[in-house]
C-alpha positions in Angstrom: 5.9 -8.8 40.9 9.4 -8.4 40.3 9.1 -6.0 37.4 6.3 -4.1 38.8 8.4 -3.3 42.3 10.6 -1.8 40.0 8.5 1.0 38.5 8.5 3.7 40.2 5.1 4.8 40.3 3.7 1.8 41.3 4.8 3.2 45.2 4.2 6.1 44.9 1.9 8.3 47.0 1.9 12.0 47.2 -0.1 15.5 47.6 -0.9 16.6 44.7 -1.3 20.6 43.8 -4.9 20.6 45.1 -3.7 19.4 48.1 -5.6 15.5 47.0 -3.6 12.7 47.6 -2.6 11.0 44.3 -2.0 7.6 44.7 0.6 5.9 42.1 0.7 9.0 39.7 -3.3 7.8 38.4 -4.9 11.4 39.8 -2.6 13.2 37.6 -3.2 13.6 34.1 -0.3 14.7 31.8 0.2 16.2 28.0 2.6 14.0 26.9 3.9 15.4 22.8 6.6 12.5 22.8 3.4 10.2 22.9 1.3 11.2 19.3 -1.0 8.4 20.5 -1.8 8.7 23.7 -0.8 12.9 23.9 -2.8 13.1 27.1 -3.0 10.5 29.6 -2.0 9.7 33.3 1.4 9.9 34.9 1.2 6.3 36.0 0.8 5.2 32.2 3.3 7.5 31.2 5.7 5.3 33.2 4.4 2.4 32.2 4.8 2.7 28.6 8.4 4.3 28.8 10.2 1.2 28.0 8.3 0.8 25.1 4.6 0.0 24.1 3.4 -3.3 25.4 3.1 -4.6 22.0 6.8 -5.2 21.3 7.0 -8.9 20.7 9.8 -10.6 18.2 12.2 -9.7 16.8 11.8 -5.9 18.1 11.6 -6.8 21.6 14.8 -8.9 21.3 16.5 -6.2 19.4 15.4 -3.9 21.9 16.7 -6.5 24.9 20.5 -6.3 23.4 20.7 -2.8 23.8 19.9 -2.6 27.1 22.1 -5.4 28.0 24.8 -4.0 26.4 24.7 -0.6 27.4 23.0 -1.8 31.3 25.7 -3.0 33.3 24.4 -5.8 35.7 22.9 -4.7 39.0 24.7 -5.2 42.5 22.4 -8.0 44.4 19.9 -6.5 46.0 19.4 -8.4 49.4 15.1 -8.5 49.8 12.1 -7.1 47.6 12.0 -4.7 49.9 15.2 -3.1 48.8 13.9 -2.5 45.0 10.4 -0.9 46.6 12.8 1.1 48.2 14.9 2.2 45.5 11.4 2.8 42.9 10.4 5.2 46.1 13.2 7.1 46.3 13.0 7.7 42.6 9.5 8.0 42.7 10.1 11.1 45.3 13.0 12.4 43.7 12.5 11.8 40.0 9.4 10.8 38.7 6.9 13.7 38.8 7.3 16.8 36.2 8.1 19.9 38.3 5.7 23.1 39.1 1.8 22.7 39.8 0.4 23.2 36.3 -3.5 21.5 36.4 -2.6 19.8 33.1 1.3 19.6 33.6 3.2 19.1 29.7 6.1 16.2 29.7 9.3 18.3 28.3 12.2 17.0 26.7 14.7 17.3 30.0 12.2 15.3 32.1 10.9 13.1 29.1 14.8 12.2 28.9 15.7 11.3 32.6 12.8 9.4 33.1 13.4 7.3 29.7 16.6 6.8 30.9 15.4 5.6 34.4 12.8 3.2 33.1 15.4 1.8 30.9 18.2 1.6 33.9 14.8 -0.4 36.2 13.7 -2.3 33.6 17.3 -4.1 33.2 17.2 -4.1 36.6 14.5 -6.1 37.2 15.6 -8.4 35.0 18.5 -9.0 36.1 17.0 -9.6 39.7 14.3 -11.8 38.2 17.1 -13.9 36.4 19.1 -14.2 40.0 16.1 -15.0 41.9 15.1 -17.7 39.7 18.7 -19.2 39.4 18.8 -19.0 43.3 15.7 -21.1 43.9 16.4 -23.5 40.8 19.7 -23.9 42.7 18.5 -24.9 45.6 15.0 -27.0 44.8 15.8 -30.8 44.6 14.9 -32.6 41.4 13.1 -35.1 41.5 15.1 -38.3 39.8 
């Protein structure tokens, strides 16, 4: 639940150009050329596999975990869940749909770029969160003797 509040498309809801209401970027299919497998496929997935495919396991996944510890800094504390819904709209309204009204709308490098770079900075994010919230209620649950 953590990691999901922090994707962006995952609150999301919005008119699309046929005036339909697209609910987490599914109604929306995009051409996606930075994607050879999967060149067509739906906003929401294209968000979803931004981070990487969900196949990374090992040593890939760790080596993949570094870097964005090392180049993520650690997020300020965000007081509720509601604040990182918050945050994933705002970037969901601002950031997180390609621009202009094409019926088959093609990902291009500027937008492919930003929204890598947001996935990677929510990602981190949410693990970082996860990790505090988890230390918070070890910290305060009794063991038992």
């Amino acid at each position: 639940m953590v990691g999901d509040a922090h994707q962006p498309l995952h609150v999301s809801v919005r008119l699309n150009a046929a005036g339909k209401w697209d609910k987490l970027g599914n109604g929306l299919t995009v051409n996606n050329p930075f994607n050879l497998q999967k060149p067509k496929t739906t906003l929401h997935a294209f968000w979803d596999d931004l981070p990487g495919p969900s196949s990374l396991r090992g040593v890939q996944l760790d080596a993949v975990t570094r870097v964005l510890l090392s180049t993520i800094p650690h997020p300020p504390r965000a007081i509720s869940s509601d604040q990182w819904i918050e945050e994933s709209w705002r970037i969901a309204n601002e950031s997180a749909y390609p621009q202009g009204n094409d019926a088959l709308p093609t990902i291009r490098s500027e937008f492919y770029e930003n929204s890598q770079k947001i996935a990677f900075q929510r990602i981190s994010e949410a693990g970082c969160r996860l990790g505090d919230l988890l230390n918070d209620l070890l910290r305060t649950r009794k063991v038992p003797e």
